[in-house]
C-alpha positions in Angstrom: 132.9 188.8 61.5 135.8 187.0 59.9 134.5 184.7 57.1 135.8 180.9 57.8 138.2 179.3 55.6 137.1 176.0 53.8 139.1 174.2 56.2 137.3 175.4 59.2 134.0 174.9 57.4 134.8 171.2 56.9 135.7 171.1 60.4 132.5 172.8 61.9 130.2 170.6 59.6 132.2 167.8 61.6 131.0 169.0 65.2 127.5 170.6 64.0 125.6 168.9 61.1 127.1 165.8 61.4 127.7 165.9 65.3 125.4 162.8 65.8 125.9 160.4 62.7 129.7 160.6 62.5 131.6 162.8 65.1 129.6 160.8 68.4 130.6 157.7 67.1 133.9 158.2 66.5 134.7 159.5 70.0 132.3 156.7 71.2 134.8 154.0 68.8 137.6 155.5 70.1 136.1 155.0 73.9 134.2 151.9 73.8 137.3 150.4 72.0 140.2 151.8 73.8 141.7 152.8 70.7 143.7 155.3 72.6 146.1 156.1 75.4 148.2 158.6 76.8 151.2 159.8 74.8 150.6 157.4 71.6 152.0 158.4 68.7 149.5 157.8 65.2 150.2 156.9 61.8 146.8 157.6 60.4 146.7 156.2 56.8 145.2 157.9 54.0 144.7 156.2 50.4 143.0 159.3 49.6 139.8 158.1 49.8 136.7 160.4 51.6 137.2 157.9 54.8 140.2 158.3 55.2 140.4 162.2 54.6 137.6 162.3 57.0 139.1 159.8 59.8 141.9 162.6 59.4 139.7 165.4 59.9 138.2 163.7 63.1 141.5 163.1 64.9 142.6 166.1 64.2 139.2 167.7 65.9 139.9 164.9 68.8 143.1 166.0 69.1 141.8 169.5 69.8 139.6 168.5 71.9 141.0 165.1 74.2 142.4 165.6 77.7 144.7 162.8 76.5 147.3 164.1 74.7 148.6 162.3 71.7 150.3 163.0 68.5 149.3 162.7 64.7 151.5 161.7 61.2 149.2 161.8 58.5 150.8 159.0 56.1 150.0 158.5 52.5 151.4 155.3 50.5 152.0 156.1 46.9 152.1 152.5 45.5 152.4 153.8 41.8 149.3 156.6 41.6 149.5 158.1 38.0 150.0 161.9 38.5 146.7 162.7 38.5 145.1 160.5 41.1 148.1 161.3 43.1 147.5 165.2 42.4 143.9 165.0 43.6 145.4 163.5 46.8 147.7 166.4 47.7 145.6 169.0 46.4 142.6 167.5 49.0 144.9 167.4 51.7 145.6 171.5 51.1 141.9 171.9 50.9 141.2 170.6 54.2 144.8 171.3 55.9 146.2 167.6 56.5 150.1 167.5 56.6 150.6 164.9 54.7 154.1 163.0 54.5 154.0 160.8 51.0 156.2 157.4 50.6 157.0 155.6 47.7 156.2 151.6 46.6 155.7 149.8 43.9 152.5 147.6 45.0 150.6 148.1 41.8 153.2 146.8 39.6 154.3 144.0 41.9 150.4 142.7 42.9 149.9 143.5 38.6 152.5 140.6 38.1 151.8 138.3 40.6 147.9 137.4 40.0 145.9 135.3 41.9 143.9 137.0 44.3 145.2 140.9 43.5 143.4 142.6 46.2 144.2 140.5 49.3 148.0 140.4 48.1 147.7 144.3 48.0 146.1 144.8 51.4 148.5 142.7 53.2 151.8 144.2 51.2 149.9 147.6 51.7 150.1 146.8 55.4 153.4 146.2 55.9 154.8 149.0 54.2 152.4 151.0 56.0 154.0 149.5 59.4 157.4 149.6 58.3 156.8 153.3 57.4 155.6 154.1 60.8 157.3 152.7 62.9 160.5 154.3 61.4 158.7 157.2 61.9 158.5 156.8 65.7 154.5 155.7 65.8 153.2 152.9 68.0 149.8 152.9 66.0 148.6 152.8 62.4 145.2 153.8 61.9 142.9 152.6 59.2 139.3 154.1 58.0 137.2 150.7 58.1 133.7 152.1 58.6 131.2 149.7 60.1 129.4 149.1 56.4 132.7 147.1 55.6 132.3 145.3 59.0 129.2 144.2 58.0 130.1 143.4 54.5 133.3 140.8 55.9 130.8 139.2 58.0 128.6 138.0 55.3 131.4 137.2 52.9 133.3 134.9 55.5 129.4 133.5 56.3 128.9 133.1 52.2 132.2 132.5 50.9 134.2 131.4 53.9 131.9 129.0 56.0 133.1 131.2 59.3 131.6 133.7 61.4 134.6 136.0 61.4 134.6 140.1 61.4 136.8 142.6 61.3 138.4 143.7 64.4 137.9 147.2 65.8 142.1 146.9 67.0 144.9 144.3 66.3 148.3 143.9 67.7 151.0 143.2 65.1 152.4 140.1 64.7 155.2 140.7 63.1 156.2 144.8 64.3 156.7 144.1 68.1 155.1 146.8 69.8 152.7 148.0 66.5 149.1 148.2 67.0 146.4 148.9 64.2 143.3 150.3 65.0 139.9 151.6 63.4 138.2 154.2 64.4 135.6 154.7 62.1 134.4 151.2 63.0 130.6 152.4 64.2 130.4 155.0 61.3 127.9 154.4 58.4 128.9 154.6 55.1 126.2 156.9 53.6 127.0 159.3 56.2 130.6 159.4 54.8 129.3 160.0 51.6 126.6 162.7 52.7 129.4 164.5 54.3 132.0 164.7 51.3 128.9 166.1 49.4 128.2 168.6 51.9 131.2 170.1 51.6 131.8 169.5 48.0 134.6 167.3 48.1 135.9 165.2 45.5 138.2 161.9 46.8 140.2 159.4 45.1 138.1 156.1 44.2 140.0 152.6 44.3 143.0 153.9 41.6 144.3 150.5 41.0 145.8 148.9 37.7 143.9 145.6 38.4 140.4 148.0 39.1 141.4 149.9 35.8 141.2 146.2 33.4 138.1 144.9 35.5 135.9 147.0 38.3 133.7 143.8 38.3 136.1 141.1 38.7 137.8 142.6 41.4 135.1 144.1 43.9 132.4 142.3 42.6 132.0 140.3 45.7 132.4 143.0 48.2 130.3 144.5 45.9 127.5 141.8 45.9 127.4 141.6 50.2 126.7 146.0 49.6 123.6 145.4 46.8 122.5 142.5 49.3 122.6 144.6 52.5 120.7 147.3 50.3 117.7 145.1 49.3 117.6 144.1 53.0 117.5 147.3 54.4 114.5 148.0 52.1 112.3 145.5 54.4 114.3 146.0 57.5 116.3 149.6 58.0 118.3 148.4 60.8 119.8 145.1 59.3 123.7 146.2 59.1 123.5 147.6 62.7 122.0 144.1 63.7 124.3 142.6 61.8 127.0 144.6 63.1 125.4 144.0 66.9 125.3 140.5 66.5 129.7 140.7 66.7 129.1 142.2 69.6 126.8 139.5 71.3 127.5 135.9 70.2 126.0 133.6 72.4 128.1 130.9 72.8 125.7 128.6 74.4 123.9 128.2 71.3 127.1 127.7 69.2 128.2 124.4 67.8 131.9 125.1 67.5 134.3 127.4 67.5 138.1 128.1 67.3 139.9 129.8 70.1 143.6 131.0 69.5 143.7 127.8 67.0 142.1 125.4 68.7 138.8 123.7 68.0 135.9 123.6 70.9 132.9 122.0 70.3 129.5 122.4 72.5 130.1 118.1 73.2 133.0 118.5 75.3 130.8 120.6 78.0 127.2 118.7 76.8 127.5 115.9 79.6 128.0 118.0 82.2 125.7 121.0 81.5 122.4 121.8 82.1 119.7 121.5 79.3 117.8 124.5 78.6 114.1 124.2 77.9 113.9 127.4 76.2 116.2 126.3 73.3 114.2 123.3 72.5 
């Protein structure tokens, strides 16, 4: 019997040990969503990270697999790596057979001068090159590795910090690339199955490589960081708090809400009270 590369190992611990915890619920993203149709064409964005290595690995199994047919660029920002970070990148996507196609920017040095608030300023530049980039490259769609653990985590930081129920969408139109979509596939994957699988296959991926991260891990993260230490001590009394968390996106009740905003406009539950019913239940 011929022995298996690494690639197809890493591919067949995809569809056998971690069938249930990460393969299912990408399909069932991807489906539940409607993260895909017929003849798209799919920038999906690696920063080198494992979940974005491993959202690669899934389409690529998907695209195997799909009666839709679709195609795939595997797209990797360079926003000023040093060599070695970007060298672990490359070397990664040899290990688990990714065509890559690398562009140039200089986020790090431009976000490094601006200050403020570095990380949002790098997302959103991050973003548009990353749009620019694919749409010159012929795709319709930009895909991003936002696994549901960082779902969970922007709800409680727009609860905590912004005084908003607001998540993270599991798709977006772009506002400003007409006819650009982004979407995220990983959306109902958790985390620590991401991590179990790198281990599993004894792979090594880039962390957050950043200038900013370099002069202060804590500053930066720390209140991303602070929502994952919370969810942690809460899931010591409760296991399933971040999928009820991540549920409750999913189920708002909007009779019991006292406002909300809808395409920029406020609604309030006084401008239906007089004429609704009251509801003995909520009392």
């Amino acid at each position: 019997m011929k022995e298996l590369s690494r690639s197809a190992l890493i591919e067949r611990s995809l569809i056998k040990k971690y069938r249930s915890k990460i393969w299912r619920k990408f399909v069932n993203a991807i489906d539940q969503y409607q993260l895909l149709k017929q003849g798209d064409k799919i920038a999906v964005c690696i920063s080198g990270g494992k979940d974005s290595f491993l959202m690669a690995k899934c389409f690529q199994e998907l695209q195997k697999r799909s009666t839709i047919k679709f195609e795939l660029v595997f797209l990797v920002m360079n926003p000023g790596y040093n060599e070695k970070n970007l060298q672990l990148i490359q070397d990664n996507a040899i290990t688990m057979d990714v065509p890559i196609t690398i562009f140039q920017s200089d986020i790090f040095d431009v976000v490094d001068q601006a200050g403020g608030s570095p990380c949002y300023l790098c997302a959103r530049m991050r973003r548009g090159y990353l749009y620019k980039n694919a749409k010159n490259l012929g795709c319709n769609k930009i895909a991003l590795a936002h696994h549901m653990d960082d779902v969970v985590e922007t709800i409680l930081m727009s609860m905590f910090y912004g005084s908003e129920y607001k998540t993270m969408m599991p798709k977006l139109k772009s506002a400003n690339f007409e006819g650009m979509e982004l979407i995220r596939p990983m959306y109902m994957i958790r985390e620590g199955d991401i991590i179990g699988w790198a281990k599993y296959n004894g792979l090594e991926f880039l962390r957050c490589a950043c200038k900013m991260t370099e002069k202060s891990d804590t500053e930066i993260t720390g209140k991303r960081a602070e929502m994952k230490a919370l969810i942690k001590s809460l899931e010591k009394v409760n296991p399933h708090i971040a999928l009820n968390i991540f549920t409750s996106a999913h189920n708002v009740n909007l009779d019991t809400v006292i406002a909300y905003r809808r395409h920029g406009e406020k609604h309030s539950f006084l401008d239906e009270y007089e004429d609704g019913i009251n509801d003995s239940e909520q009392e």
